[in-house]
C-alpha positions as CSV (number, residue, x, y, z in Angstrom):
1,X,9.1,45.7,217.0
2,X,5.8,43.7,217.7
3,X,6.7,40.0,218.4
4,X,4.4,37.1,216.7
5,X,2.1,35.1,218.5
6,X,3.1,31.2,217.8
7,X,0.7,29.5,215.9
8,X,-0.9,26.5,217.8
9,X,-1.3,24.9,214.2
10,X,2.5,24.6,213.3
11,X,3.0,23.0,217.0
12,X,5.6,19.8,217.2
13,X,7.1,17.9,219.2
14,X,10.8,16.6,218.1
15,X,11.8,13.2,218.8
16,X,15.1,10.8,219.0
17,X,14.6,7.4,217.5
18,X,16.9,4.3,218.3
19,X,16.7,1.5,215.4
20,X,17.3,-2.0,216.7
21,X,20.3,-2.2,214.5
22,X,21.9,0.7,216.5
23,X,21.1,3.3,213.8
24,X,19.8,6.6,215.5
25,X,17.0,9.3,213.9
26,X,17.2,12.6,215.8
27,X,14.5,15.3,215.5
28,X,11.7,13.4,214.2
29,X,8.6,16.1,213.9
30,X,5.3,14.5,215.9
31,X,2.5,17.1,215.7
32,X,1.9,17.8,219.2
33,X,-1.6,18.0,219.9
34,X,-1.8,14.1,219.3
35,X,0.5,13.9,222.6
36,X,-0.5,14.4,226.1
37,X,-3.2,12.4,227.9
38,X,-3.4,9.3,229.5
39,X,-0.9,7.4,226.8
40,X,1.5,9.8,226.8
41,X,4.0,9.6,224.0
42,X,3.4,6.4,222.9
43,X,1.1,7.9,219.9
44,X,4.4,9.5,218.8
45,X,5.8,5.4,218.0
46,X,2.8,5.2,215.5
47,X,3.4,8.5,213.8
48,X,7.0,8.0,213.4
49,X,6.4,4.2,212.3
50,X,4.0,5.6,209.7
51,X,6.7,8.2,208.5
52,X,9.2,5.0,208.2
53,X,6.7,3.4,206.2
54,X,6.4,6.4,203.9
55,X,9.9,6.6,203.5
56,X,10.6,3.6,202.7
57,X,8.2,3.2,199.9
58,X,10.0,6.3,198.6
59,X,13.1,5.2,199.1
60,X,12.9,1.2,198.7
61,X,14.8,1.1,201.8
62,X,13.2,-0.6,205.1
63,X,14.3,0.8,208.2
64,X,14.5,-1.6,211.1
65,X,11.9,-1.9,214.2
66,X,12.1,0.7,216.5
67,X,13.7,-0.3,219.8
68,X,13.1,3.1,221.8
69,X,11.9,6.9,221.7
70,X,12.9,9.9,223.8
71,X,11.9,13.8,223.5
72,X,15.1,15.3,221.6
């Protein structure tokens, strides 16, 4: 059986988040070709904030600031 190539497109990168308030978000999806480079994975925050910010409008619940990130 022939095994398929991964598609570059459908890349991420899957992060922890830690709220302020102690609350925890694992395996947030950052596309990966935004990471790398001299900032490293601080474009990740912004992404992830963003999704917050979609969510809550969704939702019409705020999540907290975001105290720290690490690769999950």
């Amino acid at each position: 059986m022939a095994r398929k190539k991964p598609n570059p497109k459908a890349a991420f990168v899957l992060f922890n988040v830690l709220y302020e308030d102690g609350s925890q978000s694992s395996n947030r999806k950052v596309p990966s070709e935004i990471l790398g480079g001299l900032d490293g994975d601080d474009p990740a925050r912004t992404i992830i904030e963003e999704q917050d910010r979609e969510i809550a409008e969704r939702s019409g619940r705020s999540r907290g600031p975001i105290k720290s990130i690490a690769r999950a």
